[in-house]
C-alpha positions as CSV (number, residue, x, y, z in Angstrom):
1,X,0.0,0.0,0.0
2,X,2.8,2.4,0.9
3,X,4.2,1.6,-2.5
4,X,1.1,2.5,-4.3
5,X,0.9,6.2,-2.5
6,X,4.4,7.1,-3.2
7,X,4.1,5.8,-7.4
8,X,0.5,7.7,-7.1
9,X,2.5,11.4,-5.5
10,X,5.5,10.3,-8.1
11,X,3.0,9.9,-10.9
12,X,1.0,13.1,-10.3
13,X,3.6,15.1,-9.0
14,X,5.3,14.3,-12.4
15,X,2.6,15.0,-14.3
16,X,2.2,18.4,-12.8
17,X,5.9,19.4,-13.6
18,X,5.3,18.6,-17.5
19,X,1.8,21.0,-17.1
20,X,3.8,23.9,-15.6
21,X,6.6,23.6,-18.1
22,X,4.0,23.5,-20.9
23,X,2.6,26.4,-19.4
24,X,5.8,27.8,-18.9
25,X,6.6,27.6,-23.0
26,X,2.9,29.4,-23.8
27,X,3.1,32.0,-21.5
28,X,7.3,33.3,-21.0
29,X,8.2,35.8,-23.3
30,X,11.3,35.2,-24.7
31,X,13.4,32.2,-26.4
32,X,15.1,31.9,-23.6
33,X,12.5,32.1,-20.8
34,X,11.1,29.3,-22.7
35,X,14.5,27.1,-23.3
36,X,14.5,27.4,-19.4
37,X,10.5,25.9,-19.4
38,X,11.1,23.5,-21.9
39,X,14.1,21.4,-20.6
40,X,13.8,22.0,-16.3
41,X,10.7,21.2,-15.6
42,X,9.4,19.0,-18.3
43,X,12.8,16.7,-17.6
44,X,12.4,16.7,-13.5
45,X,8.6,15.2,-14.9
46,X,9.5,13.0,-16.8
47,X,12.0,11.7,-14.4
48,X,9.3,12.1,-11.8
49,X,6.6,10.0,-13.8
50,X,9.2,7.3,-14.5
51,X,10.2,6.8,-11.3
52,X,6.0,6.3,-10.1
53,X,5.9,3.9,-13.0
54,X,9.2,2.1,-12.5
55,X,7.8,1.4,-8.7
56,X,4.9,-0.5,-10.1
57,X,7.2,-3.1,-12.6
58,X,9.8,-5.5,-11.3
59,X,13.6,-4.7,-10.9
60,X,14.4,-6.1,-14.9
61,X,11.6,-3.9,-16.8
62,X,12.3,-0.8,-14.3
63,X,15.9,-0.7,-15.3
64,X,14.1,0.3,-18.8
65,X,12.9,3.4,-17.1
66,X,16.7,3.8,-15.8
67,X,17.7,4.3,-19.4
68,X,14.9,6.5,-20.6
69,X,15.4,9.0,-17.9
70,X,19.3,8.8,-18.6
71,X,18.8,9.8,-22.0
72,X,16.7,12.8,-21.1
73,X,19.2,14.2,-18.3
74,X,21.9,14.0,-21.0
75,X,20.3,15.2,-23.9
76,X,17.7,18.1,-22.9
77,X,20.9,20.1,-22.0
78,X,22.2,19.9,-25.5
79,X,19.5,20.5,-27.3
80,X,18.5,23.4,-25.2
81,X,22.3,25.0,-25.9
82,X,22.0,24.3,-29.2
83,X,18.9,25.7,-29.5
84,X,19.9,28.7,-27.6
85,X,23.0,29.0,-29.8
86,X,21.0,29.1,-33.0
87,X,18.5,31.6,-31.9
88,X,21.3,33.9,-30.5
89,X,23.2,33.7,-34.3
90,X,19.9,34.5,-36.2
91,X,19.1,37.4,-33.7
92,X,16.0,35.7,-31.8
93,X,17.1,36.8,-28.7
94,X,17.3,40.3,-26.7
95,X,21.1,40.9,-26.0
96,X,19.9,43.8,-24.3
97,X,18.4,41.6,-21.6
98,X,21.4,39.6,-20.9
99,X,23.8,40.1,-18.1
100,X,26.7,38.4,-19.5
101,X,27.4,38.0,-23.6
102,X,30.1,35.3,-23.5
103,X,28.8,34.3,-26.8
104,X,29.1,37.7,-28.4
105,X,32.2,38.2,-27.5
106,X,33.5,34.8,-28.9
107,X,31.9,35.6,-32.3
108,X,33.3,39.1,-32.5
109,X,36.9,37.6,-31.5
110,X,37.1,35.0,-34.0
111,X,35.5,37.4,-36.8
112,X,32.2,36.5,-36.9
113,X,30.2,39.2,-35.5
114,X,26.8,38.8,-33.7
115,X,23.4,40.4,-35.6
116,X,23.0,43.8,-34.3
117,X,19.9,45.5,-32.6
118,X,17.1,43.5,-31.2
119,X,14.9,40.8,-32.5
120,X,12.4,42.5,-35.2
121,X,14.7,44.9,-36.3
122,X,16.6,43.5,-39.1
């Protein structure tokens, strides 16, 4: 029984972690309020919702989960830099807004200047 209430919390709490972040990705602003929505949340949910699952199967088919939720940890990350990375060299992004340009400062030192201004005003 105790097994079924902590999957149950797992599976819901989960569940309500992906909603938020979907939320999150209608209702933040920017490309990179949203990056932040997309890959936290929606991973710590998925994570979450395995785990609830994973309790309910025996210890050969949960190790199936073990992988799944590996792959996400390592590859949200990357995407979301890419992602970032891509929408930062096509001028997506608000460079007013950001504290520190490491990025703009690598383009312009190897040559390969950043787009100017702000998003919408190419």
């Amino acid at each position: 029984m105790v097994l079924d209430i902590v999957s149950s919390v797992l599976l819901l709490g989960g569940a309500l972690f992906c909603a938020v972040g979907a939320f999150g990705l209608l209702r933040f602003p920017d490309l990179i309020s949203r990056l932040q929505a997309a890959t936290k949340p929606q991973t710590i949910g998925l994570i979450m919702v395995l785990g609830g699952a994973a309790l309910q199967l025996n210890v050969v088919d949960a190790l199936g989960f073990l992988l799944v939720a590996l792959i996400q940890v390592i590859t949200a990350p990357v995407l979301s830099q890419l992602v970032g990375r891509a929408g930062y060299r096509i001028g997506a992004i608000d460079r007013t807004s950001l504290v520190e340009d490491h990025l703009g400062e690598r383009l312009r030192r190897d040559g390969l200047a950043p787009p100017k201004g702000r998003p919408g005003d190419r």
